[in-house]
N, CA, C and O of each residue as an XYZ file, in Angstrom:
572
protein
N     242.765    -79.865    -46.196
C     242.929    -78.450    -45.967
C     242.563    -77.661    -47.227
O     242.131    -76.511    -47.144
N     242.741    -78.288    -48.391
C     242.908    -77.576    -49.575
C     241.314    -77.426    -50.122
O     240.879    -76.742    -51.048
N     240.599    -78.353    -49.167
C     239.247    -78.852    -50.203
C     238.324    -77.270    -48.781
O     237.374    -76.514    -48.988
N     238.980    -77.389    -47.864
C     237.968    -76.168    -46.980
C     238.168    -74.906    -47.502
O     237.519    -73.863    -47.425
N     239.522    -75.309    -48.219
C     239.408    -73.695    -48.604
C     238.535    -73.252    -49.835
O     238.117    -72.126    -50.106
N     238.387    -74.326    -50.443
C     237.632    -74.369    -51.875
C     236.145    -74.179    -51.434
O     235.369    -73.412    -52.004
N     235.711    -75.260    -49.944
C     234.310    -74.425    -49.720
C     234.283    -73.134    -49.081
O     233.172    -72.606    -49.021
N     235.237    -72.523    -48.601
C     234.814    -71.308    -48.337
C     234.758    -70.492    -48.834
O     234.014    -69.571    -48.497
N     235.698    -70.458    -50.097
C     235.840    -69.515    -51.198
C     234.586    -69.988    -52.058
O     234.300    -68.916    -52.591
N     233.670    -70.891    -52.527
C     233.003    -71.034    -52.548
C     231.465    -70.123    -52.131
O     230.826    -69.344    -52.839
N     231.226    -70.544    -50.827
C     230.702    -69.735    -49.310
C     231.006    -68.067    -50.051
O     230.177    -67.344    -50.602
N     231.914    -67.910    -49.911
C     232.132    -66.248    -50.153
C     231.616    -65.592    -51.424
O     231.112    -64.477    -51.554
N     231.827    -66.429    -52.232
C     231.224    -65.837    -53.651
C     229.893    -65.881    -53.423
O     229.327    -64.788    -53.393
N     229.036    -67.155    -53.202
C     227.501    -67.008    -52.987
C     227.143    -65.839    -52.360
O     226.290    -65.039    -52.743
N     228.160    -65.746    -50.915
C     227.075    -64.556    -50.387
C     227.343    -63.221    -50.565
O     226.803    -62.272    -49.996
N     228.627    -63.207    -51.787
C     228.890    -61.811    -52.348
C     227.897    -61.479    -53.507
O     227.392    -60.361    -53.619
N     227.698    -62.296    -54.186
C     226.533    -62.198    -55.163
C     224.892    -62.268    -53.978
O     224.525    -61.095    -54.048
N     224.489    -62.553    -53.613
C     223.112    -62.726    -52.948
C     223.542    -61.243    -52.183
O     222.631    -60.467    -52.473
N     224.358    -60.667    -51.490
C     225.020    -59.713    -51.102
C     224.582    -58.696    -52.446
O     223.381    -58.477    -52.607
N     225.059    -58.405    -52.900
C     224.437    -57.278    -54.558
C     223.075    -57.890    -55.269
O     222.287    -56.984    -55.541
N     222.659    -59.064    -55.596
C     221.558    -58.609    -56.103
C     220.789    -58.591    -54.708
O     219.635    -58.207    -54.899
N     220.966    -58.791    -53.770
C     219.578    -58.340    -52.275
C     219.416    -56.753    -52.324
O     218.354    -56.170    -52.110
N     220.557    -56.182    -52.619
C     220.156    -54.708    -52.542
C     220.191    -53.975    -53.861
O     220.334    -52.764    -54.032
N     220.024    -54.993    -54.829
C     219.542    -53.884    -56.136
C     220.741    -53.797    -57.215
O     220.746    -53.133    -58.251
N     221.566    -54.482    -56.803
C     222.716    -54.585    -58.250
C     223.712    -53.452    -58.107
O     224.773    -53.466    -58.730
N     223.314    -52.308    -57.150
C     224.562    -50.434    -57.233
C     224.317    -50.531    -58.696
O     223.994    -51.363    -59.544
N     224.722    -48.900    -58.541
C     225.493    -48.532    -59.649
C     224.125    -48.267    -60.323
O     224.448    -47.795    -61.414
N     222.563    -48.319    -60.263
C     221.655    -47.633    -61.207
C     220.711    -47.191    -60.260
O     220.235    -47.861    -59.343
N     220.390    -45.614    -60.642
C     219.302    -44.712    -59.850
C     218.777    -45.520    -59.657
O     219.105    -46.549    -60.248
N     217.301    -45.563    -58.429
C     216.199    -46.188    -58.551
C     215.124    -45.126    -60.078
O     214.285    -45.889    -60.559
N     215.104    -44.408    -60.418
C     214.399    -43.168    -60.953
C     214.542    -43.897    -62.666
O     213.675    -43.788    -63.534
N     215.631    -44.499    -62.787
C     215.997    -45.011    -64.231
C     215.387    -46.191    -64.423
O     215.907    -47.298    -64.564
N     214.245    -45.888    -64.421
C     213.568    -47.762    -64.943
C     214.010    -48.022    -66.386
O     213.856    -47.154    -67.245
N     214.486    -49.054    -66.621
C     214.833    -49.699    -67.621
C     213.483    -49.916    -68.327
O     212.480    -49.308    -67.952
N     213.455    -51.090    -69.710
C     212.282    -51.297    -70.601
C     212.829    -52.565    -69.701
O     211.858    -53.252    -70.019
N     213.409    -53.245    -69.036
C     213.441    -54.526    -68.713
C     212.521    -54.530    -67.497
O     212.071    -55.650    -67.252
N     212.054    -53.371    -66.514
C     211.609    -53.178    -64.794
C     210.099    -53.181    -65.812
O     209.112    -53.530    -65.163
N     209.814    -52.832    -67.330
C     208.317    -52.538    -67.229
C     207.335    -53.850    -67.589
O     207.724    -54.668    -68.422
N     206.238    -53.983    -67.020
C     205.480    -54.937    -67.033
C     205.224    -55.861    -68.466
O     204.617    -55.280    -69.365
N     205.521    -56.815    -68.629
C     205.234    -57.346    -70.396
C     204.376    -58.478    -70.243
O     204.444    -59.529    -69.606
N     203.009    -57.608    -71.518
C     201.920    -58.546    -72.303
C     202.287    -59.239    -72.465
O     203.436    -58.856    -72.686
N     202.283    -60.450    -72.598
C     202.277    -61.480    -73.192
C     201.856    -61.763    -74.440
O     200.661    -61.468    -74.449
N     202.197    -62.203    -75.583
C     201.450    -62.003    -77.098
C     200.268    -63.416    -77.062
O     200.842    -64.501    -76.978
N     199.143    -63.465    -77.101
C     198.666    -64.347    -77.234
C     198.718    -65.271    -78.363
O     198.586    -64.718    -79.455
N     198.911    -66.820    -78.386
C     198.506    -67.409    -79.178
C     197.997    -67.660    -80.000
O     196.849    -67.872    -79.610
N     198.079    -67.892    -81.589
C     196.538    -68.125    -81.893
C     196.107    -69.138    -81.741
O     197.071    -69.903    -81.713
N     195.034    -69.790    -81.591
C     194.212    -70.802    -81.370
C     194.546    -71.823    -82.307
O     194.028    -71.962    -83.415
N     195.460    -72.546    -81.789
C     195.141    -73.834    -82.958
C     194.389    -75.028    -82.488
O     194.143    -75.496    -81.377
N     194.142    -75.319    -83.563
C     192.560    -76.529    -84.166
C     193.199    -77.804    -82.830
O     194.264    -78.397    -83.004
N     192.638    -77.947    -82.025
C     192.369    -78.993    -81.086
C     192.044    -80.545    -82.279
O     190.969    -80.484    -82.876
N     192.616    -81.358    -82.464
C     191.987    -82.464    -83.401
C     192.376    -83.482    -82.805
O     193.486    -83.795    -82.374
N     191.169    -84.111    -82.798
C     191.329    -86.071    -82.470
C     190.128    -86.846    -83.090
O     189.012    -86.515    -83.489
N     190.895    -88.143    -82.996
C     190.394    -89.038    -83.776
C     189.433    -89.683    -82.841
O     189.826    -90.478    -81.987
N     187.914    -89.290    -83.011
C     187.007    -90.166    -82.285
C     187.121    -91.855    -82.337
O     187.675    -92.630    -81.557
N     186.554    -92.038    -83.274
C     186.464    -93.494    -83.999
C     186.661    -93.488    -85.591
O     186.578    -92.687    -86.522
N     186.982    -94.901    -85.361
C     187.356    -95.767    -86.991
C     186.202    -96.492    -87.307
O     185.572    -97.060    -86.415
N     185.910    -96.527    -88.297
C     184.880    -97.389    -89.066
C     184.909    -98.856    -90.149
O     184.807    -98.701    -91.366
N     184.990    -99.603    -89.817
C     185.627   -100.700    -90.563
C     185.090   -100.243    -92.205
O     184.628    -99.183    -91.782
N     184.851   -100.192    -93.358
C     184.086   -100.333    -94.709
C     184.453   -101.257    -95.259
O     183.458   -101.650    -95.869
N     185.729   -102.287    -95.590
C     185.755   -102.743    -96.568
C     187.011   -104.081    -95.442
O     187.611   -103.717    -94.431
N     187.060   -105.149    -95.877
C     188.051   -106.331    -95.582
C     188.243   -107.492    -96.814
O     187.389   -108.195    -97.354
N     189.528   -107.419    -97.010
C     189.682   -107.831    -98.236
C     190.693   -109.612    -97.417
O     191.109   -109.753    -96.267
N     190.728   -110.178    -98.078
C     191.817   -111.642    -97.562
C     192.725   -111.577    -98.851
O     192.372   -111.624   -100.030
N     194.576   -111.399    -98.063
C     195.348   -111.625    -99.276
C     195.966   -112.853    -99.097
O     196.445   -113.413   -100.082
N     196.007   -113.161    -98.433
C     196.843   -114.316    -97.687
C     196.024   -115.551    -96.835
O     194.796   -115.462    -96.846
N     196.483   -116.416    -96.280
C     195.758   -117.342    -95.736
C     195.486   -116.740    -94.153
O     194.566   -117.243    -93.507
N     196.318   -115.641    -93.548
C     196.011   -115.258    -91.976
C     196.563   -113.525    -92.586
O     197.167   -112.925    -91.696
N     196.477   -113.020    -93.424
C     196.619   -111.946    -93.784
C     195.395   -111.073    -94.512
O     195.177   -111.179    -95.719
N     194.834   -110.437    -93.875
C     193.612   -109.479    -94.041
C     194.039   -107.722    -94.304
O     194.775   -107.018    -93.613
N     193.225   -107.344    -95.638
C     193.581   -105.763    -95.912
C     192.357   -105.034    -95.236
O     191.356   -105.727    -95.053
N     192.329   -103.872    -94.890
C     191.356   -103.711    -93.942
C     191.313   -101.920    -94.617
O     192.330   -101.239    -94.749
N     189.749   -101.400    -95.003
C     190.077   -100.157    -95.691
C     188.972    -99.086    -93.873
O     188.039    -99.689    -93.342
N     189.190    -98.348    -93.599
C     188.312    -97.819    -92.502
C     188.437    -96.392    -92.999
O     189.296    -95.920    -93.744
N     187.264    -95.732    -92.351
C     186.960    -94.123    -92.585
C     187.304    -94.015    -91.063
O     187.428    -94.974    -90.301
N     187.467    -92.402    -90.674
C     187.959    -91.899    -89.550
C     187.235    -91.024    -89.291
O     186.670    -90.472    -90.235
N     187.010    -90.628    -88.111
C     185.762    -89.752    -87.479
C     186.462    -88.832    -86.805
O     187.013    -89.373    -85.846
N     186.830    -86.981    -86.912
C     187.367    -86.723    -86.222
C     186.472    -85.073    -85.463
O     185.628    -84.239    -85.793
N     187.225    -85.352    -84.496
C     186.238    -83.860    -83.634
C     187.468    -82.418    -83.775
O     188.698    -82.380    -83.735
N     186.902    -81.859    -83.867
C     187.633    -80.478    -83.359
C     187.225    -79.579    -82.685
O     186.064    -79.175    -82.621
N     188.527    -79.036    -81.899
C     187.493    -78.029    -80.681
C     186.999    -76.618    -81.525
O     185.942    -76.024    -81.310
N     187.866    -76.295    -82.375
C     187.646    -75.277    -83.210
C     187.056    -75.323    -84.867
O     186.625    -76.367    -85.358
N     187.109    -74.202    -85.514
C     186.370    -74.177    -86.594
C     187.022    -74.720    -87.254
O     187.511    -75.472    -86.411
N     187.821    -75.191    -88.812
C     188.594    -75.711    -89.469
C     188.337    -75.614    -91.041
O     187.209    -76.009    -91.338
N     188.860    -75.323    -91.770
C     188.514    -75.332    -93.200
C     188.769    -76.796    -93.872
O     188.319    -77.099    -94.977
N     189.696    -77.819    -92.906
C     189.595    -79.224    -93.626
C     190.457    -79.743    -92.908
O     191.162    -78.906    -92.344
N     190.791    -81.192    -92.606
C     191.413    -81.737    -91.629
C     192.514    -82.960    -93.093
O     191.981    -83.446    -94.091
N     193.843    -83.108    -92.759
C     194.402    -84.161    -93.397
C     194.347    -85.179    -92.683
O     194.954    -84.629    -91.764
N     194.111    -86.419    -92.195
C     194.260    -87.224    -91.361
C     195.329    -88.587    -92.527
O     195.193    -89.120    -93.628
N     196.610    -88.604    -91.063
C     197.689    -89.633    -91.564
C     197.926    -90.734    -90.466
O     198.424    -90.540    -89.357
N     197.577    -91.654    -90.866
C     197.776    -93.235    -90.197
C     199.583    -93.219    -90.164
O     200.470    -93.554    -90.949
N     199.533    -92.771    -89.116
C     201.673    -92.802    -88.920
C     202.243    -94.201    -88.129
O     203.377    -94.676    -88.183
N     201.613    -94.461    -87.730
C     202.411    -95.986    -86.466
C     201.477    -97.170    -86.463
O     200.299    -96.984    -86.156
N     201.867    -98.253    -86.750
C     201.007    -99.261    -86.278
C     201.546   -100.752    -85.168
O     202.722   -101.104    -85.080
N     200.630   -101.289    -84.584
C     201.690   -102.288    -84.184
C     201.724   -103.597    -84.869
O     201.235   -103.849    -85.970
N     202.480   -104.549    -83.936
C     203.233   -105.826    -84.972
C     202.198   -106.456    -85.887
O     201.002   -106.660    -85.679
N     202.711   -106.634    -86.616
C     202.106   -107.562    -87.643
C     200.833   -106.795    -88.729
O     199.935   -107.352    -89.361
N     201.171   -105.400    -88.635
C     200.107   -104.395    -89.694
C     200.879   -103.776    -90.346
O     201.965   -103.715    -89.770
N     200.861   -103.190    -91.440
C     201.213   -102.647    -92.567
C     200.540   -101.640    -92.757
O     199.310   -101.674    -92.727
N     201.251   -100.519    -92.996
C     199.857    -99.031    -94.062
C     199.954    -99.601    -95.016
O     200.983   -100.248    -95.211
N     198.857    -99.575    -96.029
C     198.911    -99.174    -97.548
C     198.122    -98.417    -97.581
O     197.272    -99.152    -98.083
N     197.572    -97.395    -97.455
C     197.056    -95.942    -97.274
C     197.059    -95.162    -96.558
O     195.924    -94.985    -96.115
N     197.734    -94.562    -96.172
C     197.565    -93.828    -95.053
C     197.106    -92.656    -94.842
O     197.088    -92.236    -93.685
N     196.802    -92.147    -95.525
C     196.180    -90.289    -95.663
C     194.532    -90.201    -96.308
O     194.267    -90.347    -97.501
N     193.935    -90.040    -95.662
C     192.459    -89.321    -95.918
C     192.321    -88.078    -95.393
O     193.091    -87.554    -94.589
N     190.907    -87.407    -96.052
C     190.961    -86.429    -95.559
C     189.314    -85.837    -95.224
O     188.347    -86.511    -95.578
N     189.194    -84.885    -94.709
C     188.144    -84.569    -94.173
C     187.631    -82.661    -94.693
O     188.356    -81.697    -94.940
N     186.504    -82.761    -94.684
C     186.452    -80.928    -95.380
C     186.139    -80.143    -94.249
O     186.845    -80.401    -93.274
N     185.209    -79.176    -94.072
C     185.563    -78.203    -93.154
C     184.329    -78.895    -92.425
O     183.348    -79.491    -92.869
N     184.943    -78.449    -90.555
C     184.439    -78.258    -89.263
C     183.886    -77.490    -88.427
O     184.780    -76.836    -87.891
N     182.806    -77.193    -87.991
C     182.509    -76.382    -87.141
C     183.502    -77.006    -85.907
O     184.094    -78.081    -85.813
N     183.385    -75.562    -84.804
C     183.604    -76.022    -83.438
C     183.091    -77.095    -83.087
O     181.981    -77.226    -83.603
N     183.388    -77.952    -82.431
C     182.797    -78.914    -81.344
C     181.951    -79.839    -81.732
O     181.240    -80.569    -81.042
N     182.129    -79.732    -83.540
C     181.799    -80.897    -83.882
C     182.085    -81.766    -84.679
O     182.301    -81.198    -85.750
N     182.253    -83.168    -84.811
C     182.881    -84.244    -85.318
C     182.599    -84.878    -86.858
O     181.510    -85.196    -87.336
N     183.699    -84.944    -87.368
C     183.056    -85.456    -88.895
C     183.610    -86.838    -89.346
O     184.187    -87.599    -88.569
N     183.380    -87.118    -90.732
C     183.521    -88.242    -90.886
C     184.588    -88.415    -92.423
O     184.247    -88.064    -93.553
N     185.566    -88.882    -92.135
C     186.171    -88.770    -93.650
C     185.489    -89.493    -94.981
O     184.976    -90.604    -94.850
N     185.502    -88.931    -96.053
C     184.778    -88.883    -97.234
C     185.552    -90.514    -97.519
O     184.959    -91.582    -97.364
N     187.001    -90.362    -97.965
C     187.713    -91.316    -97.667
C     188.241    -92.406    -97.059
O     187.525    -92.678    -96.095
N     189.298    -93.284    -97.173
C     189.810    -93.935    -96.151
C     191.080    -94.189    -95.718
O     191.876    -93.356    -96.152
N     191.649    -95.174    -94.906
C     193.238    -95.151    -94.974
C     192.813    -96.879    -94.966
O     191.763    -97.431    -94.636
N     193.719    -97.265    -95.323
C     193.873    -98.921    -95.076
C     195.566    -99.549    -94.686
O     196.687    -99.073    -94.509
N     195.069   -100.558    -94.693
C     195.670   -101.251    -94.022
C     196.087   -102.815    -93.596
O     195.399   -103.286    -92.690
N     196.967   -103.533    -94.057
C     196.910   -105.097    -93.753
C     197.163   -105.154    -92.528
O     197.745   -104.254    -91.923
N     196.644   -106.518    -91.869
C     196.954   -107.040    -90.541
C     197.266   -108.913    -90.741
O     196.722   -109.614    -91.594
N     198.064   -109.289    -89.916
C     198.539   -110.382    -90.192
C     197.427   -111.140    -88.483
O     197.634   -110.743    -87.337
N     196.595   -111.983    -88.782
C     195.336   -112.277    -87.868
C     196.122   -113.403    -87.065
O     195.434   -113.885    -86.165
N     197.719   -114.067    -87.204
C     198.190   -114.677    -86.097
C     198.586   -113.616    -85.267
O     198.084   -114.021    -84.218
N     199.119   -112.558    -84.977
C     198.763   -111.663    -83.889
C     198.090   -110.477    -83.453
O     197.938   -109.490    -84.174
N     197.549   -110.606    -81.874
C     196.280   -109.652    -81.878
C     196.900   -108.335    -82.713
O     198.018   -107.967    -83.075
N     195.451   -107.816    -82.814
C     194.931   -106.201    -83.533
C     195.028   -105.166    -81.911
O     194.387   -105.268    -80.865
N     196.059   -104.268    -82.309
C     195.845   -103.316    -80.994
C     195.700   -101.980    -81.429
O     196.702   -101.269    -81.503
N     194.193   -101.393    -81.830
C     193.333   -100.431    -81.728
C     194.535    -99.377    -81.527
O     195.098    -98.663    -82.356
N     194.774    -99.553    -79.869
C     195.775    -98.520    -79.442
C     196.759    -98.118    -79.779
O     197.126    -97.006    -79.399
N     197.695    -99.068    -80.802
C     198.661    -98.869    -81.567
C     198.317    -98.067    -82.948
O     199.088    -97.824    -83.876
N     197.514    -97.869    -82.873
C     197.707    -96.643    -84.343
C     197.563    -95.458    -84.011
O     196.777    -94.989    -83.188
N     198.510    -94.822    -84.803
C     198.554    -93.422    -84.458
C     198.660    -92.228    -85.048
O     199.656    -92.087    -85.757
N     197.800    -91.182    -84.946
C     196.999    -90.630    -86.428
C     197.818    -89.324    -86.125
O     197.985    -88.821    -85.013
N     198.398    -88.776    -87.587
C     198.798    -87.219    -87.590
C     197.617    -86.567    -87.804
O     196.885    -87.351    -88.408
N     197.132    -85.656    -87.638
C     196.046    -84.533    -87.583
C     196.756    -83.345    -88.037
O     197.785    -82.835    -87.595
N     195.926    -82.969    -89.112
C     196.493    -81.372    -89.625
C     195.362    -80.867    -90.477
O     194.581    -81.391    -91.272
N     195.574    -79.608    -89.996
C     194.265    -78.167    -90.615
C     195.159    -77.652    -91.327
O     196.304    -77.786    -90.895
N     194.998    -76.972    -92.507
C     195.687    -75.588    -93.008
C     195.216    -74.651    -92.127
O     195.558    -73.473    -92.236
């Protein structure tokens, strides 16, 4: 008994509220438009630098170990926009790799087209388990 009354009182509030805002809230002229009734611009965005990492370039493989390989690569990156210089940071890798460099960098970009870092990032890999490409994962940043 106690729980019907809870949905009806329930029931009653919904359709006392849907009840006032269906007809406008009372209590304000229609004639008084608020700054809240007037239409709002939207501020546009500015455009930030679209960046990804095309491809890696192997340059240099060093052996420290008997199944342990240092591995130095340049990075190729595109941007959709113009750019005055790109930082590129080797942030994640998977099992059995190590950073020991992780930050190169790149100078300025036109739109829509791809460059090549001057630099490199490196990196050990331990060659008893596979190399997964897909596991690295690059920070991208423009000033």
């Amino acid at each position: 008994m106690l729980e019907r009354r809870r949905v009806a009182a329930g029931w009653l509030v919904a359709s006392a509220v849907f009840a006032v805002t269906g007809c406008g809230g009372g209590g304000t002229a229609p004639e008084s438009a608020s700054a809240l009734d007037q239409p709002v611009t939207p501020l546009a965005p500015a455009p930030a630098a679209a960046l990804s990492v095309q491809s890696i370039t192997k340059l240099a493989e060093r052996r420290i170990e008997r199944a342990v390989y240092e591995y130095d690569y340049s990075v190729t990156v595109l941007s959709t926009t113009a750019v005055s210089g790109v930082t590129v940071t080797l942030s994640q890798v998977g099992a059995g790799t190590t950073i020991i460099r992780p930050t190169t960098t790149l100078g300025p970009l036109a739109a829509g087209v791809a460059g090549t870092s001057t630099g490199f990032v490196s990196f050990r890999h331990d060659r008893e388990l596979p190399f997964l490409e897909g596991a690295l994962r690059w920070d991208l940043r423009s000033p």
